[in-house]
DOLUMLO-929378 format. One line per field, with one value per residue (C-alpha): residue number from 1; x, y negated, z negated. Coordinates in nm, 2 decimals, padded with zeros to 4 digits, always signed. Layout:
<atoms>
n: NUM,...
X: X,...
Y: Y,...
Z: Z,...
</atoms>
This chain:
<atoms>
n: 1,2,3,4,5,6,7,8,9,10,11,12,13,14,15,16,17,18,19,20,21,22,23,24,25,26,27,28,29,30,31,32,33,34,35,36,37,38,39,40,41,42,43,44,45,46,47,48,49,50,51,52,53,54,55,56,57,58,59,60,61,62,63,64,65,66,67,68,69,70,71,72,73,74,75,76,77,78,79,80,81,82,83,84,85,86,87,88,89,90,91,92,93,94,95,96,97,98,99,100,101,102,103,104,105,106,107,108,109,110,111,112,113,114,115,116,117,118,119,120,121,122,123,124,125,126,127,128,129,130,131,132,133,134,135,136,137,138,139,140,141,142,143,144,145,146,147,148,149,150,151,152,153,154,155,156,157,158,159,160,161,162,163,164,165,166,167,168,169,170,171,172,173,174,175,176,177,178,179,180,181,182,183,184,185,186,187,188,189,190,191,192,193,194,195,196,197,198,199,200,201,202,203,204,205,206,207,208,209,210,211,212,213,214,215,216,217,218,219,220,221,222,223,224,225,226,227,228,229,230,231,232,233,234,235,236,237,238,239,240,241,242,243,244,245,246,247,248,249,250,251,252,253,254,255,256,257,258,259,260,261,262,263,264,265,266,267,268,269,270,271,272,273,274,275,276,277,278,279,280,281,282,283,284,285,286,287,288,289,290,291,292,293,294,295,296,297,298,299,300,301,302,303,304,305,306,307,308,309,310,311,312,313,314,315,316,317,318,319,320,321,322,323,324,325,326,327,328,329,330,331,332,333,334,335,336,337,338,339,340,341,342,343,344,345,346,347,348,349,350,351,352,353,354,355,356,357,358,359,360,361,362,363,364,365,366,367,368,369,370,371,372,373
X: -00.84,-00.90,-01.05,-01.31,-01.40,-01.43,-01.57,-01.68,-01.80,-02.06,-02.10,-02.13,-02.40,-02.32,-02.40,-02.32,-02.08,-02.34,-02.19,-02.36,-02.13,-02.14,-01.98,-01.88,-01.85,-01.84,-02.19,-02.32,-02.31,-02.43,-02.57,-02.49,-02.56,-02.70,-02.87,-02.81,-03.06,-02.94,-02.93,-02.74,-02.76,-02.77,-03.16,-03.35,-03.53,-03.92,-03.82,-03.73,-03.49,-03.74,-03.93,-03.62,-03.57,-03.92,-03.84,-03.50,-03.25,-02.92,-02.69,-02.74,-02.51,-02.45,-02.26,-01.94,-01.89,-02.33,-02.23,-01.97,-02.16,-02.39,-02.42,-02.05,-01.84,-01.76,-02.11,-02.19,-01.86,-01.98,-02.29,-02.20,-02.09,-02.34,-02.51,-02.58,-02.65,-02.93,-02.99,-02.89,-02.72,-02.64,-02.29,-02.35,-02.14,-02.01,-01.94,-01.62,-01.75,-01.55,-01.92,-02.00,-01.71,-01.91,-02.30,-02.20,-01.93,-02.00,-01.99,-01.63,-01.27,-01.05,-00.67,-00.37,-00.43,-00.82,-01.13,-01.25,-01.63,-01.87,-02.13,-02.47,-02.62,-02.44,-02.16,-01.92,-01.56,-01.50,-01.20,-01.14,-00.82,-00.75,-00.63,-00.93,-01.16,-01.07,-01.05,-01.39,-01.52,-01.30,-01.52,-01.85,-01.76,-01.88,-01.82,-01.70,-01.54,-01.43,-01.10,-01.13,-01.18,-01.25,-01.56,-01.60,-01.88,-01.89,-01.82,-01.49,-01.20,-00.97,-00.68,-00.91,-01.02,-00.69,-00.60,-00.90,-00.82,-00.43,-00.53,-00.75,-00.47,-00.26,-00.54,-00.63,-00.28,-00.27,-00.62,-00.48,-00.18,-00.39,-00.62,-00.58,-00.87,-00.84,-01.23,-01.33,-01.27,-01.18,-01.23,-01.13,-01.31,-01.21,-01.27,-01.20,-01.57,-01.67,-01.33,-01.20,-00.78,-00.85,-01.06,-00.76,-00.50,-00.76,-00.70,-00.37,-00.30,-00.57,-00.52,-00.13,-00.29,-00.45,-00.77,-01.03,-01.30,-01.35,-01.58,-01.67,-01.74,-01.80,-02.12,-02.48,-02.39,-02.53,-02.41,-02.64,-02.73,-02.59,-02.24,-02.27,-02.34,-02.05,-01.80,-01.93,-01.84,-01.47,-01.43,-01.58,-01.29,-01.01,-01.13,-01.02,-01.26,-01.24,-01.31,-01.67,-01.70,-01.96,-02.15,-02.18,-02.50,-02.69,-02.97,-03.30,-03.41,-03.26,-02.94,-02.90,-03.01,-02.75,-02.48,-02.53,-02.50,-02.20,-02.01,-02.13,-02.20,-02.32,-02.53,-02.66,-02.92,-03.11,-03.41,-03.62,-03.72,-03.69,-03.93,-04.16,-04.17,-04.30,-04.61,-04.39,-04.36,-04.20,-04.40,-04.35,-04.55,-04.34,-04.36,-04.68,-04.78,-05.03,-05.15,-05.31,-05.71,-05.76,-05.60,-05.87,-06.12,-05.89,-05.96,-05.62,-05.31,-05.02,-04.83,-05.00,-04.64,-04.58,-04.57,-04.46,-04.65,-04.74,-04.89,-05.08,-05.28,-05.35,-05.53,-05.41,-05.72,-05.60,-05.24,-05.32,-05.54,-05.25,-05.08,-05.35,-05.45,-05.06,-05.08,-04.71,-04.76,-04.81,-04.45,-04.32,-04.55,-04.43,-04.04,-04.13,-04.24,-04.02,-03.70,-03.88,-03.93,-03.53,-03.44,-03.68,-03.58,-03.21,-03.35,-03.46,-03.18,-02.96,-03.16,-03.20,-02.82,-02.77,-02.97,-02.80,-03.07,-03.02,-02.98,-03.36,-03.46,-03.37,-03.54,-03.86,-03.84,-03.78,-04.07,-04.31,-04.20,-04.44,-04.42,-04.53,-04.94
Y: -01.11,-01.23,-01.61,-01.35,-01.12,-01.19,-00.95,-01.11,-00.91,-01.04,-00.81,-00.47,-00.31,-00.31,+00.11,+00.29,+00.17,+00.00,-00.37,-00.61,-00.85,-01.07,-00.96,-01.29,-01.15,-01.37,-01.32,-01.40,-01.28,-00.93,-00.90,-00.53,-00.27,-00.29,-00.07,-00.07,+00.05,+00.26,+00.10,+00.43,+00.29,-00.10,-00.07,+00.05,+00.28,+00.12,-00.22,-00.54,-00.77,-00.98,-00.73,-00.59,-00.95,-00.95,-00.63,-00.81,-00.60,-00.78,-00.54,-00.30,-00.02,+00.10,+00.37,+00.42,+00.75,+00.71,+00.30,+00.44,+00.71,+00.42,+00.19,+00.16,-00.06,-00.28,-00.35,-00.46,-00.68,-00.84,-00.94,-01.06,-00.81,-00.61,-00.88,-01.05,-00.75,-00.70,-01.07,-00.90,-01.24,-01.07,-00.85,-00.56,-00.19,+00.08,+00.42,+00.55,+00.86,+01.08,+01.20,+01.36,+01.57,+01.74,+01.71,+01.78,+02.02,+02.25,+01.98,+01.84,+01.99,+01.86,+01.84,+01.58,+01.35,+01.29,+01.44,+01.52,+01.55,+01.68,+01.42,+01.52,+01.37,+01.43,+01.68,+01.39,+01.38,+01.11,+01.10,+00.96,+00.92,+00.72,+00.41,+00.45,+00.46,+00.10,-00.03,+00.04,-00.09,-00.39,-00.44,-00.34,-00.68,-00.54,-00.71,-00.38,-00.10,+00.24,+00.45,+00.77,+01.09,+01.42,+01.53,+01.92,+02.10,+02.13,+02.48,+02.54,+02.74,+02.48,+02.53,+02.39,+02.07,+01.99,+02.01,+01.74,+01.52,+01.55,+01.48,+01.16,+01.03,+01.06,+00.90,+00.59,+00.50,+00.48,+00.30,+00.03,+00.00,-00.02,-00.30,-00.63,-00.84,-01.01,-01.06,-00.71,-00.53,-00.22,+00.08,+00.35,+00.69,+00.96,+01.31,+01.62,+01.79,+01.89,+02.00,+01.73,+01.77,+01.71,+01.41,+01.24,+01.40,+01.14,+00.81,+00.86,+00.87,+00.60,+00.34,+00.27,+00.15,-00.17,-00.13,-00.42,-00.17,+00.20,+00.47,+00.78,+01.05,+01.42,+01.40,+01.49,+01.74,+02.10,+02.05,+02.05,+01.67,+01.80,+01.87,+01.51,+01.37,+01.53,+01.41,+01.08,+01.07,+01.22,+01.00,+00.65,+00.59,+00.66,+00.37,-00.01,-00.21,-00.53,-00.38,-00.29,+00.09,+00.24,+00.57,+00.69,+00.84,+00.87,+00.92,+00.98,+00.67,+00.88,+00.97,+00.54,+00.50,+00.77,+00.68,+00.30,+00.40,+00.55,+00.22,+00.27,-00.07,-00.03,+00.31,+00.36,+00.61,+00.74,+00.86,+00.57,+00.51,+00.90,+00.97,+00.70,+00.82,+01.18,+00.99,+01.00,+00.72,+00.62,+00.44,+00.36,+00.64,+00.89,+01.04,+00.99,+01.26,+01.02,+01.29,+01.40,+01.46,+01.31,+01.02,+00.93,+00.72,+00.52,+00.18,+00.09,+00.00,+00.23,+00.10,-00.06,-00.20,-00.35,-00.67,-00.57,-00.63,-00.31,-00.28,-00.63,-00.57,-00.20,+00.08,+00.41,+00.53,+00.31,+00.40,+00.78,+00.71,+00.62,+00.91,+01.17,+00.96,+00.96,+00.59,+00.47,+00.21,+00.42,+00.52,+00.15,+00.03,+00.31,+00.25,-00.09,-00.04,+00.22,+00.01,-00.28,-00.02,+00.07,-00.31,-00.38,-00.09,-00.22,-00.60,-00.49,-00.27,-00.56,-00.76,-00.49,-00.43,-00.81,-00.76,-00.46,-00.20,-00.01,+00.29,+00.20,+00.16,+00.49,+00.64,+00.45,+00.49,+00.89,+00.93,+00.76,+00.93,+01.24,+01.52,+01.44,+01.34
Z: +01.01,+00.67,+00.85,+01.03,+00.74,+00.36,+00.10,-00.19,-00.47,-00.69,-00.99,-01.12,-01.28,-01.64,-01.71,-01.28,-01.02,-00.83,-00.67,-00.52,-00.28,+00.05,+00.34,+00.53,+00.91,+01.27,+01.28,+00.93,+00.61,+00.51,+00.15,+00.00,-00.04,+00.33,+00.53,+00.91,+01.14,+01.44,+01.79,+01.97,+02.31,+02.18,+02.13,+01.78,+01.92,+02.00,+01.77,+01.92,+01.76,+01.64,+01.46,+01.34,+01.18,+01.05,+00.87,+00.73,+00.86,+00.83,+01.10,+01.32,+01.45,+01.81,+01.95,+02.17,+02.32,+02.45,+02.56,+02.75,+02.91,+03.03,+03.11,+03.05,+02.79,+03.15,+03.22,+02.83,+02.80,+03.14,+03.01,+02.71,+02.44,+02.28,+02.10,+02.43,+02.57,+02.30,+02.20,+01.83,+01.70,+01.37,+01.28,+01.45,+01.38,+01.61,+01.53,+01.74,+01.90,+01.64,+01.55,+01.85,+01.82,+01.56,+01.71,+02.07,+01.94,+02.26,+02.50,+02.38,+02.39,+02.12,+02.06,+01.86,+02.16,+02.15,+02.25,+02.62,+02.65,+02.92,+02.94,+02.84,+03.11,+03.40,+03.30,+03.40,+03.22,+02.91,+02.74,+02.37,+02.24,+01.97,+02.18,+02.41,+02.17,+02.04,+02.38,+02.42,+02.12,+02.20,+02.53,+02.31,+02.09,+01.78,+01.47,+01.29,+01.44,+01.36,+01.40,+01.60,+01.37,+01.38,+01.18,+01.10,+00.97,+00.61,+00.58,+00.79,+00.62,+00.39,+00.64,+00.92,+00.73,+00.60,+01.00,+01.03,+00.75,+00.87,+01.25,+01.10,+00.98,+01.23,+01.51,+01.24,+01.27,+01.65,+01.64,+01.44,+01.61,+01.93,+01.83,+01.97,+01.86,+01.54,+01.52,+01.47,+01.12,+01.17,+00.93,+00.85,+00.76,+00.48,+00.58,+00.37,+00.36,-00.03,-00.11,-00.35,-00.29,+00.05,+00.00,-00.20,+00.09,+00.30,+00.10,+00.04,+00.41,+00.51,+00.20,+00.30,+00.64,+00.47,+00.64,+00.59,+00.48,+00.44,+00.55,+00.39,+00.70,+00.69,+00.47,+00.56,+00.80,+00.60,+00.23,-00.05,-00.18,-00.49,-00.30,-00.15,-00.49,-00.63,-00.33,-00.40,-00.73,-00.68,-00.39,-00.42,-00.65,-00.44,-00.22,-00.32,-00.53,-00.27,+00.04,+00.21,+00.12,+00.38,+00.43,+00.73,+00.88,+00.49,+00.40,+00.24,+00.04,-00.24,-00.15,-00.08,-00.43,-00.58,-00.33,-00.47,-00.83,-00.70,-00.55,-00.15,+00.00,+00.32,+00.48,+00.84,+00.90,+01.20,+00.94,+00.94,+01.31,+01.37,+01.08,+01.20,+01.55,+01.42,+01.23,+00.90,+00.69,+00.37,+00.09,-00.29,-00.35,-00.13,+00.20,+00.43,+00.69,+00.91,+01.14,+00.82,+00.83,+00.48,+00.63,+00.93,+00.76,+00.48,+00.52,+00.30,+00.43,+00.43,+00.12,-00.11,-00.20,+00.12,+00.27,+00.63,+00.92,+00.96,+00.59,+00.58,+00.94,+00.98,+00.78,+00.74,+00.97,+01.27,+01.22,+01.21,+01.52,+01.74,+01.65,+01.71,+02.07,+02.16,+02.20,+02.17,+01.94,+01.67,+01.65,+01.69,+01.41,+01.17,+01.24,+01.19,+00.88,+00.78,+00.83,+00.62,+00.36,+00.37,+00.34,+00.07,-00.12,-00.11,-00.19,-00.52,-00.56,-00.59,-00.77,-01.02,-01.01,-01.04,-01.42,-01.50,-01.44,-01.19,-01.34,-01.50,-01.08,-00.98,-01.27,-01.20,-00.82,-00.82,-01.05,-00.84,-00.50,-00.48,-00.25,+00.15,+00.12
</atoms>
């Protein structure tokens, strides 16, 4: 494992917990903190590889339990992993399915052994246990994988989430007894909601297990940024200072910059492209409605800021034409650009973290996100 994946960190900004670090993976080297644009079903939605390139994402994430639903983790292996699959020659990430266990809570029936869903699509039966769950990710070919967890909504009763933490423990011991491939770095992922015990009952079952890198689940699902603010902070240092320390499924440009002061490395986040697709776009300004009238006859592009594609050929009138005609490339262009803005936003982070400012970045950047326009 350790030939496969290095983590080398870099430095540490002199006045937060914000690192910047290379993480040396089979396919190239990931500069954190990253961002990792979603590819559920091994495609970012409306983006090709190329343009995710152009908008300098570094890796992308995928995910099992949909893969497996179709076109199956048989067909993807047989035609050449996921990142021949999806010509994505860069590390790639995918999520175990544990997630779904919390956003298709009604379709899935869960016990000690796994989860059994109903599909979504058809109705048709997938099991997860924690061995099958690696197996598939195995035939997926992902550079990182995850251990099977179980991810409950923030406000169950303590009893119940200490039953989830418990049960995550128990499943991210059979996933790494189950894997077989030493070219996949598999992670594993604290649970333990807002309540802070709980969150230590998590490492102190996980960290034993020597994983390469560890994941911080059961966030952004209903509690207050403040309560995920304050988890970060009583839980980011519970994890080991060498390893890759990831975020799953966060967040707002904000919550990356606060979860970065905090020690997170590396954040996936469906946001961007789903933001873009609904004619909402991120700037260094703040948020931009673009079906907005006072939009229609601006001749300027849509950051000012930006040197994306998207910013240095179209106007703001042309982009919020696309929307209000329903042509299709409107939502490609502004996912386009709103996953350039996310990797820009983390460029300068770590430069800024790299001078020992980025506590000074934040401050700047909040002030000068307005309200939606």
């Amino acid at each position: 494992m350790a030939g496969h994946f290095q983590f080398h960190l870099d430095h540490v900004d002199g006045e937060s917990a914000a690192r910047v670090g290379r993480w040396n993976t089979p396919h190239g080297t990931v500069d954190t903190p990253a961002f990792m644009p979603v590819g559920t079903l091994a495609a970012v939605k409306g983006l090709t590889v190329d343009q995710l390139r152009v908008a300098g994402a570094q890796m992308v994430l995928a995910n099992t339990y949909h893969l497996a639903l179709r076109p199956g983790a048989d067909v993807v292996a047989e035609l050449g992993g996921l990142h021949g699959f999806m010509q994505w020659d860069g590390p790639i990430l995918t999520d175990s399915g544990g997630f779904q266990v919390f956003s298709l809570a009604k379709l899935a029936k869960l016990d000690d052994d796994g989860v059994a869903f109903r599909s979504h699509i058809d109705g048709s039966l997938l099991e997860l246990t924690p061995r099958r769950a690696i197996e598939i990710q195995e035939q997926l070919g992902a550079d990182c994988i995850m251990c099977l967890d179980e991810c409950p909504p923030h406000d169950v009763p303590r009893e119940r989430m200490q039953e989830a933490v418990d049960r995550t423990t128990r499943w991210a011991q059979q996933c790494r007894e189950a894997q077989s491939r030493e070219d996949q770095a598999l992670f594993g992922i604290l649970q333990g909601g807002i309540d802070a015990g709980l969150r230590e009952r998590s490492a102190a079952g996980l960290l034993p297990l020597d994983f390469p890198g560890y994941a911080v689940g059961g966030l952004s699902v209903g509690e207050s940024v403040t309560e995920m603010y304050s988890t970060l902070d009583q839980t980011v240092p519970l994890l080991p200072a060498d390893r890759p320390r990831y975020l799953m499924g966060v967040g707002t440009p904000a919550d990356l910059l606060e979860a970065v002061l905090r020690g997170i490395d590396l954040f996936d986040c469906v946001m961007p492209t789903r933001n873009g697709r609904n004619a909402m776009a991120f700037t260094s300004q703040g948020p931009v409605k673009m079906r907005n009238l006072k939009h229609s006859r601006d001749p300027g592009p849509l950051d000012p800021g930006c040197s994306c594609p998207v910013c240095t050929n179209y106007s703001r009138g042309y982009l919020r034409h696309l929307f209000i005609a329903g042509e299709m490339l409107g939502p490609i262009l502004l996912s386009w650009h709103n996953i350039a803005f996310y990797q820009n936003l983390l460029s300068e982070l770590r430069q800024a973290i790299r001078e020992d400012r980025a506590a000074e970045f934040r401050r700047v950047r909040l002030a000068a996100w307005t309200e939606c326009i």
